[in-house]
N, C-alpha and C positions, 0 to 999 in steps of 0.2 A: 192719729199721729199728725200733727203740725206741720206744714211743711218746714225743710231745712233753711227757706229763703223766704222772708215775705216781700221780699223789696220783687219791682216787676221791672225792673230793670236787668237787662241781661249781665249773667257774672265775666268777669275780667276776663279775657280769654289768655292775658298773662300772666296770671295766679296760677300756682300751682307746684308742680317739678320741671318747672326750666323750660328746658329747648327740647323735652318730647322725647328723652332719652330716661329710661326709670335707673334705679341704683341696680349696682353686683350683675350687671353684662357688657363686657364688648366686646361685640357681634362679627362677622369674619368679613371681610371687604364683599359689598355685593356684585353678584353676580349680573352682568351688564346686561349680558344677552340674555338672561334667562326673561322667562314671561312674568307676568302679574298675576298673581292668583284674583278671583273672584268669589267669594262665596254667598250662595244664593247667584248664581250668574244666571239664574234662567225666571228672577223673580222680577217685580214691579221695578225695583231701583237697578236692579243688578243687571238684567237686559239693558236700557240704554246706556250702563257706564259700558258694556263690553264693546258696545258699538262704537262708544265715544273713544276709546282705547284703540278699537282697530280700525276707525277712521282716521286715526293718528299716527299710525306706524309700531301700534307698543303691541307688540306679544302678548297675548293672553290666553291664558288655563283656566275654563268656567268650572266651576265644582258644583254637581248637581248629587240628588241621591240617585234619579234618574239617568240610565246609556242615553248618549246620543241620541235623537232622533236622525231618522235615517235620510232626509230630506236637508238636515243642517249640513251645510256646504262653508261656512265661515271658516276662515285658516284661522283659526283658534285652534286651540290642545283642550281634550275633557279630561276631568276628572271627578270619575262615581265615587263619592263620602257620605259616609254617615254620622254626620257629627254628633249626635246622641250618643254614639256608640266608641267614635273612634276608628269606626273601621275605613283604609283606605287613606287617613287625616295625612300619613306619613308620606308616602307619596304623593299626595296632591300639593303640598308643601314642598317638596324637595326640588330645589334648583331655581326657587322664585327672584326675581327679585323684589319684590314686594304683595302685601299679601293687603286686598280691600275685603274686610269682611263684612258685606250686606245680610246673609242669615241671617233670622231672629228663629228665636222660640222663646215664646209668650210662659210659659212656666220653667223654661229651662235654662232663661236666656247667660248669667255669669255662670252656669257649670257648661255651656256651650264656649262660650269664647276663652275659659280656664285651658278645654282643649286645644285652641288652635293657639294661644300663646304658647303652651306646652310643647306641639309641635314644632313652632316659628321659633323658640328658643333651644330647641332641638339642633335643628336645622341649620340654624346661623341668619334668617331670614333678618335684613337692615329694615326693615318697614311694614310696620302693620297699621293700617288706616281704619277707623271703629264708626260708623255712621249712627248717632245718638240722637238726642231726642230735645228741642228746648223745650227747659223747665221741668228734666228730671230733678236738679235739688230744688226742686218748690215745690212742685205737682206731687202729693203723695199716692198717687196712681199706684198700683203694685207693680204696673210693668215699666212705669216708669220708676219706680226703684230700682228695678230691675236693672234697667238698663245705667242707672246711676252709679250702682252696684258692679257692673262691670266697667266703668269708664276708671272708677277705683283700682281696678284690679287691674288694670291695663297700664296703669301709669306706674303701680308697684311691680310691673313686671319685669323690668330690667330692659325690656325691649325698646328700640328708639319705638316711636308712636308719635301719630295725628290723628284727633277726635274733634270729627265738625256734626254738631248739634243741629239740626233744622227744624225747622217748622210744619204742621202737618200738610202731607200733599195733598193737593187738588181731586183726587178720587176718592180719598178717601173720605173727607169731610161732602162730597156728592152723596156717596154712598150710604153715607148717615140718613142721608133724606132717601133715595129710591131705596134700602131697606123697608123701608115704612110702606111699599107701595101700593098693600095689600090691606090697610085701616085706611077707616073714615077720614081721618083728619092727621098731620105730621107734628109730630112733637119734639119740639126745641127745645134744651136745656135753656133757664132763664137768666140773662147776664152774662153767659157763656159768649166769650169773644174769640174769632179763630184770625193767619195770618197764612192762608194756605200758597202754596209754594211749587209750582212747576215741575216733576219727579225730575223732568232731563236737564232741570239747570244746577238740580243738586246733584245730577252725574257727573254735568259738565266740572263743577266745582269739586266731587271728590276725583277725576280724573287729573286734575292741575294737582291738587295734593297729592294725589302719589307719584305725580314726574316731579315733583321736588322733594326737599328735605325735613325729615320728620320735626313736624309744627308744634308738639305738644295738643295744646286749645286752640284752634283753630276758631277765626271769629265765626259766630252765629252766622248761621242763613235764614232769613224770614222771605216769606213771600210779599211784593209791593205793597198792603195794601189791609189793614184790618178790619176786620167786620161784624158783627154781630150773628149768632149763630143763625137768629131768623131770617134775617137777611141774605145768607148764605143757602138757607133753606126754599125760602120764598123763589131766589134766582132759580135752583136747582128746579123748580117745580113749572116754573115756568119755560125750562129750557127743555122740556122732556115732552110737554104741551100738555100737564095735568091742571087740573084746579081743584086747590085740596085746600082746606082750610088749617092755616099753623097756629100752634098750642104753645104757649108755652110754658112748663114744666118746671114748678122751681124745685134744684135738688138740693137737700139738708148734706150737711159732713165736711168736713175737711177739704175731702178732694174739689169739692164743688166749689167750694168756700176761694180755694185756690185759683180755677177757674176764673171765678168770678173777679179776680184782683188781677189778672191779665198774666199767671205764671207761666201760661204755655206762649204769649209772644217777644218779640223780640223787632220791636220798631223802632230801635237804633241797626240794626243790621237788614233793612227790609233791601238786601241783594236780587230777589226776585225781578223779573221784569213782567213777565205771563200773567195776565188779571183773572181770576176767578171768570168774569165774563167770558174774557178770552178762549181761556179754558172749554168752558159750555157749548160755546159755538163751533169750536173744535173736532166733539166729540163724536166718531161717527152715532147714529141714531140707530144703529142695528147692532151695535157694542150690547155682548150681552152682560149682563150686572148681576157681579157677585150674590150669591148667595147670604153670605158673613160679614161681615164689621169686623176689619183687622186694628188692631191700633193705632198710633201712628208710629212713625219712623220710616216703614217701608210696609210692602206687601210683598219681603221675597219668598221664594224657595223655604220654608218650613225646616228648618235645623236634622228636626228628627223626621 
């Protein structure tokens, strides 16, 4: 399948339905006092926006599938959901004043967030904030259909809504390479360029979007700076203190194809400040490294 967009310029972020409000709801006056819901509040994205929320003064509700741990002392509110399931969804929703949903699930992801508009539409919830992906309409990835799929769904929901797209984070495009840690040599998709992106400047930015009013398309977030994947690869390798020799890999298909024409950046919006380097040197050296390769968008909390 073709992507939906070959241009590699990022899409209008005032195309669309309006001001961020979908057709056939409106919604009950928000609730002032009430908290922010979080969902995935205990994943990659979703921990530093909570922080970024209560070092601000704003209430917030973390929805995990996981109780408390017993050591979290944060004056935050929890709420145990199963979004796969629905169980729990109603209550973790009721009395918000706005709902940031960071979960994904990678096979589930528009019959997941179907649920919490469901609920939020339930509820009378004024704002729901959907953290996406650039170059879901170019990339024909499945997950980022996925996620394309549900930025659709969100805008026909009736619900007011802000959907800010980013760039992939800085862990994850590392991880692509210390994955590999355990071959001879690291392999680079060929012509693959990336635009990675600081997780806590995209909290900081979805944190401003839900103290204001729902945006529709929110402009892109790219990180400073693009790069070439080996390049990206090479740094990684050298900041870990390996010497590996990089491959590079050229892939056939569509999605590649895509790739390779620059769908997933967005270097009119390079909002990041944090350089990949930065990044690296950052990193504590005793961080242990995932086991997996999540996609991008985030690494939160697992839906189901």
């Amino acid at each position: 399948m073709a992507p939906a967009n070959d241009s590699n310029s990022p899409a209008d972020p005032t195309s669309g339905p309006g001001p961020g409000v979908g057709p056939g709801l409106d919604p009950e006056p928000a609730p002032v006092d009430g908290p922010v819901l979080v969902t995935g509040g205990t994943g990659t994205l979703g921990r530093p926006l909570v922080a970024e929320l209560l070092a601000d003064g704003v209430p917030v509700r973390v929805m995990s599938r996981h109780p408390r741990p017993a050591e979290d002392d944060r004056p935050c509110e929890w709420a145990v959901c199963d979004l796969t399931k629905g169980i729990g969804l109603a209550a973790a929703v009721s009395g918000v004043r706005a709902i940031v949903h960071c979960a994904t699930d990678q096979m589930r992801e528009a019959k997941v967030l179907s649920r919490v508009v469901e609920a939020a539409q339930q509820a009378g919830v004024p704002h729901l904030v959907y953290i996406s992906i650039v170059g879901v309409d170019r990339v024909p990835l499945p997950y980022y259909k996925a996620k394309f799929a549900s930025e659709r769904l969100l805008e026909k929901s009736g619900l007011p809504y802000t959907i800010l797209r980013a760039t992939q984070f800085h862990d994850l495009v590392a991880r692509v390479t210390t994955a590999q840690r355990r071959l001879p040599f690291v392999l680079s998709p060929a012509g693959f360029r990336c635009q990675p992106v600081e997780v806590t400047e995209v909290a900081h930015r979805l944190a401003d979007l839900v103290r204001g009013e729902p945006a529709g398309r929110a402009p892109d977030m790219g990180g400073p700076a693009v790069h070439t994947a080996r390049e990206l690869a090479e740094a990684t390798l050298r900041a870990t203190g390996r010497t590996r020799r990089v491959v590079d890999l050229p892939l056939p298909g569509r999605t590649a194809r895509a790739f390779r024409r620059g769908g997933n950046l967005a270097p009119d919006h390079a909002a990041g400040t944090v350089t990949f380097a930065e990044f690296l040197a950052a990193r504590r050296p005793d961080r242990p490294e995932p086991s997996r390769i999540t996609p991008p968008g985030d690494r939160p909390e697992s839906a189901g």
